[in-house]
C-alpha positions in Angstrom: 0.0 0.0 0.0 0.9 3.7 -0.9 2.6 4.8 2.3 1.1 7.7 4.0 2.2 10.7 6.1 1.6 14.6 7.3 3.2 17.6 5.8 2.6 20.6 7.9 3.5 24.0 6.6 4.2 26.3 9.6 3.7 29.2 7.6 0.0 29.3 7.7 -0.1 27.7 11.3 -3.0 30.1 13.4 -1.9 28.6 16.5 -5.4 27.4 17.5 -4.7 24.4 19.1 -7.5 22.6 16.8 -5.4 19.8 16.2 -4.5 19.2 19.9 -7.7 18.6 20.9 -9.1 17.1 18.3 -6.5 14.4 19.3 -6.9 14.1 22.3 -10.9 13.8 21.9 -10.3 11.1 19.4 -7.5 9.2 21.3 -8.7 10.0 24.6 -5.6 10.7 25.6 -5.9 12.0 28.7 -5.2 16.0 29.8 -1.7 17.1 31.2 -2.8 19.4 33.7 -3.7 22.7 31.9 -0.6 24.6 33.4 0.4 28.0 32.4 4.1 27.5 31.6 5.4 31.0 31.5 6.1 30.3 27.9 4.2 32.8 26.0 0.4 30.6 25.0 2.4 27.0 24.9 0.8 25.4 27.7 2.1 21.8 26.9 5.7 23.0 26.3 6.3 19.6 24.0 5.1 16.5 22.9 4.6 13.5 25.7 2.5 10.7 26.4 -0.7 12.9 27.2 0.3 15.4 24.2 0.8 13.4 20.9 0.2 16.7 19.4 2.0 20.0 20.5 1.7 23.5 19.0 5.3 25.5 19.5 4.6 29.5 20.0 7.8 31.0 19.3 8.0 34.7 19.7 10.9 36.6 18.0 11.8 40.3 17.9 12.2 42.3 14.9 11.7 39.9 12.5 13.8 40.5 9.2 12.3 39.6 5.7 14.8 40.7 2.5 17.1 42.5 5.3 14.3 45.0 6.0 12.9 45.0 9.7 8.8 43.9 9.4 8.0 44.8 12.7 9.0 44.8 16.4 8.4 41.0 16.4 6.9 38.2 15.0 5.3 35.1 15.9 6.1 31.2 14.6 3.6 28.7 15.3 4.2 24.9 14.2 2.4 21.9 15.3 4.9 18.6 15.9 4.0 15.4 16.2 5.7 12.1 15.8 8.1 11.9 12.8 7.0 7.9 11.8 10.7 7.9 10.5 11.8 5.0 7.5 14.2 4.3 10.0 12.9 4.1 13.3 14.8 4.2 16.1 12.1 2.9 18.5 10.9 0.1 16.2 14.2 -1.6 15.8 14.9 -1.5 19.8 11.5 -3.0 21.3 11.8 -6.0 22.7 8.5 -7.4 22.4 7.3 -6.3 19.0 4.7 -3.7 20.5 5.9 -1.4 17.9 5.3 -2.2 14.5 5.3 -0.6 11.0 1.8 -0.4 9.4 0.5 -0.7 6.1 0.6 2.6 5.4 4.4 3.6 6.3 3.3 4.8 9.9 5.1 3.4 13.6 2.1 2.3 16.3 2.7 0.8 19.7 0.3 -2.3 20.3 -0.6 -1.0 24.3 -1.7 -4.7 25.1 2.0 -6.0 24.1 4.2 -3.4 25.3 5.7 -3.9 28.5 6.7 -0.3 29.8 10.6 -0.9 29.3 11.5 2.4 28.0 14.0 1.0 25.4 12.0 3.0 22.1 11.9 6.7 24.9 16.0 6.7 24.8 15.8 5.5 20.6 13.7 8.8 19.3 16.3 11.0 17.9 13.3 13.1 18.5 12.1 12.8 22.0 8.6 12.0 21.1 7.8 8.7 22.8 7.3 8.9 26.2 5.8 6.3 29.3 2.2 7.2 30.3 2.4 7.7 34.1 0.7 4.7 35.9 -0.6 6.6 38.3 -3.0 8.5 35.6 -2.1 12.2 37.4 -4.2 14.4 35.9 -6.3 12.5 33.2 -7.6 9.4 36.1 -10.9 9.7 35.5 -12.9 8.3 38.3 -9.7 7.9 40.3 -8.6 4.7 38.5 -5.9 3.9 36.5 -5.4 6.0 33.5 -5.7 4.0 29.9 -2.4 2.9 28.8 -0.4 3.8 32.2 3.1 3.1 32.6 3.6 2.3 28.9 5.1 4.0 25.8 2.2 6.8 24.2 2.8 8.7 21.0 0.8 9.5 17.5 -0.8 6.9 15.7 -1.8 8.7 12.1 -4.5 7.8 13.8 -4.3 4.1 12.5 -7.7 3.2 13.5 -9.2 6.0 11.0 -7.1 5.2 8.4 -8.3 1.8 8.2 -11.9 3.2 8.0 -11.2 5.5 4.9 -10.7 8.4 7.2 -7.9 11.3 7.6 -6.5 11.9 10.6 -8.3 14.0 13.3 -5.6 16.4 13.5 -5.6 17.0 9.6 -9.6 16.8 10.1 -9.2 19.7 12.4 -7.0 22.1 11.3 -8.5 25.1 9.8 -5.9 26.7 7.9 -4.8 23.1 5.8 -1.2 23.7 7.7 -1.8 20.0 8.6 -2.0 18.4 5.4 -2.5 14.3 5.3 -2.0 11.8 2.4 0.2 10.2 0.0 3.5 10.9 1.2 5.2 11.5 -2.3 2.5 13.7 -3.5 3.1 16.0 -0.1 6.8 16.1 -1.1 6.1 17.6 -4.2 3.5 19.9 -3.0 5.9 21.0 -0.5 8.4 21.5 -2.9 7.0 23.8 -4.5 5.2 25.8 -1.9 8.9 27.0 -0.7 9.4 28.0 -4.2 6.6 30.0 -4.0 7.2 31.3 -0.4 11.2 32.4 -1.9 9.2 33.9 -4.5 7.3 36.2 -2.2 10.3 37.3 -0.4 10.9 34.6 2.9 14.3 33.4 2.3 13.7 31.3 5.1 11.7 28.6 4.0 12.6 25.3 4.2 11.8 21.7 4.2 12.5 19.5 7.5 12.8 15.8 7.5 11.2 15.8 3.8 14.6 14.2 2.6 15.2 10.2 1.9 18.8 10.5 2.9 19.1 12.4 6.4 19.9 10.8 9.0 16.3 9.0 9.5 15.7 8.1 6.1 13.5 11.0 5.6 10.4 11.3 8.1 6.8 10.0 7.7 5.7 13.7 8.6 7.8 16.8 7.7 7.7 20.4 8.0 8.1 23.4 6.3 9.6 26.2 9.0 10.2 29.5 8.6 13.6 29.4 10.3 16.4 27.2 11.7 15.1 23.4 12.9 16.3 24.7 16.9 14.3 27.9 16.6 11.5 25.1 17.0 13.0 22.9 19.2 13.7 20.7 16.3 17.5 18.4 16.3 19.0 20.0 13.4 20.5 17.1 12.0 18.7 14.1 13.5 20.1 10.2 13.5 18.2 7.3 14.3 21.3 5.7 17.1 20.7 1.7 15.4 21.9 3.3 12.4 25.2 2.0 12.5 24.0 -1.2 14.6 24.1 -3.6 11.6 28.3 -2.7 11.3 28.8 -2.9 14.6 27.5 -6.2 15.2 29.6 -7.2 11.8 32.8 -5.5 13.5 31.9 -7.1 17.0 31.3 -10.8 14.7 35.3 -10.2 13.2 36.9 -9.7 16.4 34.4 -12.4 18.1 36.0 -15.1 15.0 39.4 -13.5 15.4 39.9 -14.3 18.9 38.6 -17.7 18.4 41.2 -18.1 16.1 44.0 -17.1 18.5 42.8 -19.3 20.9 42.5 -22.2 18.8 46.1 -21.7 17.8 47.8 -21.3 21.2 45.6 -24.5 22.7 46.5 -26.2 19.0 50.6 -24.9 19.5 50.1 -26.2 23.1 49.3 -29.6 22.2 52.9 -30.1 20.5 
């Protein structure tokens, strides 16, 4: 099946939050306290395992477009999410095969299989995946245990809607189309060409994140357009899935494994005369 995926442009981000609760209402994945973070309207401050979507408000002063000042500051809003990465860091680490690749490209965790380990949390180049608190803090409900407690929580593409013939809630949501949803090819393209037309109206800026097959991921399941550098957004600037190399090493750790067989075979072997 044609694999599937998010684009969101940043550019026409509103910063309404749509998305975020339309999520969580469709997830029910359960609130993370409403706190007032001091961090201009980003109550969430990033993604987690009660926040599989998280809307960035980054204010900046005296923003410059074609080396002319446009005002005393500006505002950049982007909404993350998980990055459903070709190469997943998480998917190759878990040890019980709770994560698994999906027909259409994206990375779910089976709750019922998962154990809590915390192996995939430390794998996200990202920082995306995250253990549910057991405890439920402030989604419990009726003062039980909150759903999916104590093991890993992130963005599903909403797998469950896909399989229905549905787009994800988020995409649903979002007013402005920043959160765009389907064939992950086709987005490239569109993408593509919305920073040329975004150079051509004078924003320098613009630029694709995690669109291309050969960073360090293998090119992400849902990429961004931003407005400035990846950290500006809390974003790794040049991200790499840590199994990446795990195939070599375990090929360099095989050679020296053979080679000192070999030396030990010859000393017993020169012993024995």
């Amino acid at each position: 099946m044609t694999r599937m995926g998010f684009f969101t442009d940043t550019s026409v981000c509103i910063g309404c939050k749509a998305c975020e609760v339309a999520c969580k209402e469709w997830n029910q994945v359960p609130d993370d306290g409403f706190d007032l973070l001091g961090m201009s309207f980003d109550n969430t401050g990033a993604l987690s395992a009660n926040s599989w979507r998280h809307v960035a408000f980054i204010e900046q002063e005296r923003a410059i477009v074609q080396d002319r000042p446009t005002g005393d500051f500006r505002w950049l809003m982007a909404s993350d999410v998980c990055k459903h990465c070709t190469h997943a860091g998480c998917l190759d680490v878990c040890p019980t095969g709770a994560l698994f690749r999906t027909e259409f490209g994206s990375v779910v965790v089976q709750q019922d299989i998962c154990n809590g380990c915390g192996y995939c949390v430390s794998a996200c180049p990202f920082g995306v995946i995250e253990r549910r608190e057991r405890d439920g803090g402030h989604g419990g409900g009726h003062g039980g245990e909150v759903h999916g407690g104590g093991r890993a929580q992130k963005c599903t593409l909403c797998y469950d809607r896909l399989r229905g013939g549905l787009e994800p809630a988020c995409a649903k949501a979002c007013p402005t189309d920043s959160i765009q949803f389907g064939q992950l090819d086709e987005l490239r393209s569109r993408a593509s060409a919305r920073v040329e037309e975004l150079h051509e109206r004078g924003v320098p800026q613009a630029r694709l994140y995690g669109a291309s097959p050969e960073d360090g991921v293998g090119g992400a399941g849902a990429f961004f357009l931003l407005l400035d550098e990846p950290e500006v957004y809390g974003l790794p600037p040049d991200p790499v899935v840590p199994t990446r190399d795990l195939p070599a090493m375990w090929r360099y750790a095989g050679i020296a494994a053979s080679a000192l067989l070999a030396a030990a075979v010859s000393v017993f072997a020169g012993g024995a005369r």
